[in-house]
C-alpha positions as a printed Julia matrix, in Angstrom:
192×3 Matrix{Float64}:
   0.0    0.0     0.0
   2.57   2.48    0.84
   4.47   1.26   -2.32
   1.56   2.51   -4.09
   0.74   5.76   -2.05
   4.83   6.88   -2.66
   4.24   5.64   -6.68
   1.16   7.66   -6.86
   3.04  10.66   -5.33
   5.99  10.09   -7.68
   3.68  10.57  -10.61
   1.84  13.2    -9.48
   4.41  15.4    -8.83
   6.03  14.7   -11.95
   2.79  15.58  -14.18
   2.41  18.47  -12.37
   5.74  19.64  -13.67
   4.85  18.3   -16.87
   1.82  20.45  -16.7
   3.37  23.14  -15.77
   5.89  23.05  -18.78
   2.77  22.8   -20.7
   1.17  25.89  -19.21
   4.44  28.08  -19.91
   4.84  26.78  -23.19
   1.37  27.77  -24.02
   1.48  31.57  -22.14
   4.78  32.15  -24.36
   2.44  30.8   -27.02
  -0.59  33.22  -25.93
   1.91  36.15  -25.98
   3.12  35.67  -29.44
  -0.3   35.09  -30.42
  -0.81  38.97  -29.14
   1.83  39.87  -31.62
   0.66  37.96  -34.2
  -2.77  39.86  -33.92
  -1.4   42.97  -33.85
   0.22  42.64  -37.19
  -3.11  40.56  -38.53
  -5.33  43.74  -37.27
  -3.02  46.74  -38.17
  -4.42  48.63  -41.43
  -1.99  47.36  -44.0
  -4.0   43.76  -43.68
  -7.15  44.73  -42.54
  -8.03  47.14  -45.32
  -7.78  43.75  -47.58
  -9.12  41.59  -45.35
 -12.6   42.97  -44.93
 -16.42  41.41  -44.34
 -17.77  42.86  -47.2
 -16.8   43.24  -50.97
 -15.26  46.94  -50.67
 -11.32  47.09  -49.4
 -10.77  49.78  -47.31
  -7.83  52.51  -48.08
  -5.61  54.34  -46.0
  -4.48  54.24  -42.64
  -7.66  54.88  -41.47
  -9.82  52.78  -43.51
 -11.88  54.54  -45.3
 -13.81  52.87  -48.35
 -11.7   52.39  -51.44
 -12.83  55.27  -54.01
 -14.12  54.57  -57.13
 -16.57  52.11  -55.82
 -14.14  49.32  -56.46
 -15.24  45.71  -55.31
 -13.73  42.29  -54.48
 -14.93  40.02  -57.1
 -15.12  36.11  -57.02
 -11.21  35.3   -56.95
 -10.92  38.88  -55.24
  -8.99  40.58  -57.96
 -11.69  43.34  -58.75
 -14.69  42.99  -60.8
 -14.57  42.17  -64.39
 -13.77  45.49  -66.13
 -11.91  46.87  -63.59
  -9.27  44.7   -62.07
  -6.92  45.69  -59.05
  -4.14  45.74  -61.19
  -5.88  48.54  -63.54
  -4.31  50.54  -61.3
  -2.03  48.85  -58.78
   0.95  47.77  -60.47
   3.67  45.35  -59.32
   5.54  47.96  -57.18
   4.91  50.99  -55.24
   5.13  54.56  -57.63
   7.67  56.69  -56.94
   7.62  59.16  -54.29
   7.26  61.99  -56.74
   3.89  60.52  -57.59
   2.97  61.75  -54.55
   1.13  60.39  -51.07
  -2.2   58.87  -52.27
  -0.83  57.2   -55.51
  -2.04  53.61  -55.89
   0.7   51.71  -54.5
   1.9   48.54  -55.64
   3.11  44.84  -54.82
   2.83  41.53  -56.73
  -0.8   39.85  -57.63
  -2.8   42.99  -55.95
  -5.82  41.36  -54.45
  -8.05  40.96  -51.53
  -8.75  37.14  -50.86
 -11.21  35.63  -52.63
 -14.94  35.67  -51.47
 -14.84  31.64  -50.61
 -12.84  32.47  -48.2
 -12.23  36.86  -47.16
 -10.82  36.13  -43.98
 -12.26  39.11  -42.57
 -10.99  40.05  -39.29
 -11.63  44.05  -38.48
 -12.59  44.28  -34.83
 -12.81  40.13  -34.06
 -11.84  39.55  -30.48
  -8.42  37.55  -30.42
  -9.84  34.48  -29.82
 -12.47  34.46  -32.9
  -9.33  35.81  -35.19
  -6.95  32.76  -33.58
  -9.85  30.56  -34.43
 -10.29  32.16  -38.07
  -6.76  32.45  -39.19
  -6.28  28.14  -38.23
  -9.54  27.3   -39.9
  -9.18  25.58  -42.75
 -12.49  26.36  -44.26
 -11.62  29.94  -43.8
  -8.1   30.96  -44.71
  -7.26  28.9   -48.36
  -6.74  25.77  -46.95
  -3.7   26.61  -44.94
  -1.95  24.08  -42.54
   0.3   25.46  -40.34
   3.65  25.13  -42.47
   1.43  27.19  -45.22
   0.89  29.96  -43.28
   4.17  30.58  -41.91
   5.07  30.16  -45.88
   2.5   32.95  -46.24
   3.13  35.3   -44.15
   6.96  34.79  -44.63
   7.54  35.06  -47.96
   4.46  36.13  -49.99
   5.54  39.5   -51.53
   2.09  41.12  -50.73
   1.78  40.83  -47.75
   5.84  41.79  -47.41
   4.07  44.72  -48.79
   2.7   45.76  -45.41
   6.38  46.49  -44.37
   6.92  48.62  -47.5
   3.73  50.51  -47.99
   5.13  53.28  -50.38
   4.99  57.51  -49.38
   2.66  58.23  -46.9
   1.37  55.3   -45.47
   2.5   53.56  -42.14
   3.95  50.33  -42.26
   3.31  47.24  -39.86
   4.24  48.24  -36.48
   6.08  45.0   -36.06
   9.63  44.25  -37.62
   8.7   41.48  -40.02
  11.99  39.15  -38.7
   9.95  39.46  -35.31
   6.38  38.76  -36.46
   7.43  35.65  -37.97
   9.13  34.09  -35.36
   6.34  35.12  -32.9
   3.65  33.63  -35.58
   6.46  30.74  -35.55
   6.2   30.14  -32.05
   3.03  29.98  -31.55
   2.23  27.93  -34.53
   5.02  25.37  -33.27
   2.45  25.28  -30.02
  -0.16  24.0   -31.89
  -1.66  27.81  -32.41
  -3.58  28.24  -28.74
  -5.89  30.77  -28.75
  -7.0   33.44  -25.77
 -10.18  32.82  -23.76
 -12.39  35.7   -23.81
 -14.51  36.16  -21.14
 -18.01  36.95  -21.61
């Protein structure tokens, strides 16, 4: 009996410590996550990533002029595509402040999937950005791909004259979306 009363002990103690391991692993995770949303819900992606079919422009979101719309595969409506206007780099800055800018295959995402995120709590956008459904099919090793290497949204770092960039180093956003990715991509409880 005491045999199993001191084996009993023994593992108890030691899943606690496993459990605790676990518990800092994921609050290192939930912090990252905070970065990670930061970036997601700055206006360089969230005037793409909107709920309905209009972007948004400028850093403070205003509708897009010109009453331009999404489309089906989110590359403008037939007639007049994104890249009418928005070419493959940013202008100049002797074009001026509110000249179109520019970055490879201009588009918002397509409306199967818009991946919409202005003003979700973190723990609907944690739960958006790892559904499958949602974001293109994305695993994990996708979407550090994505937001890694894809050269629009490297855009958001680079936004051309006049426009604020992502207040997160890129090198930084990516190992914190890294991090908690590798965790299995935990997201914040929201009370309520």
């Amino acid at each position: 009996m005491r045999r199993h009363l001191l084996l009993g002990t023994v593992i108890l103690v030691g899943l606690g410590g496993y459990a605790s391991d676990l518990f800092a692993d994921d609050q290192e995770a939930l912090k990252a996550f905070g970065t990670v949303q930061k970036v997601f819900q700055s206006p360089r992606c969230q005037n793409c990533h909107i709920p309905g079919d209009s972007p948004l422009q400028f850093d403070a979101g205003t509708p897009h002029a010109m009453n331009v719309v999404r489309g089906l595969d989110g590359k403008g409506a037939a007639g007049l595509p994104c890249a009418a206007c928005h070419a493959e780099n940013n202008p100049p800055a002797s074009y001026g402040p509110h000249a179109p800018p520019g970055a490879p295959h201009w588009s918002l995402p397509p409306a199967a999937h818009k991946m919409a995120w202005i003003g979700l709590p973190p723990d609907r956008l944690c739960a958006m950005i790892k559904d499958r459904a949602s974001n293109g099919d994305r695993d994990f090793a996708a979407l550090i791909k994505h937001v890694s290497e894809d050269k629009l949204v490297l855009w958001g770092w680079n936004p051309g004259t006049g426009r604020q960039p992502v207040p997160v180093p890129h090198d930084l956003f990516v190992e914190q979306f890294r991090l908690w990715a590798g965790a299995g991509g935990p997201c914040p409880v929201t009370g309520g």
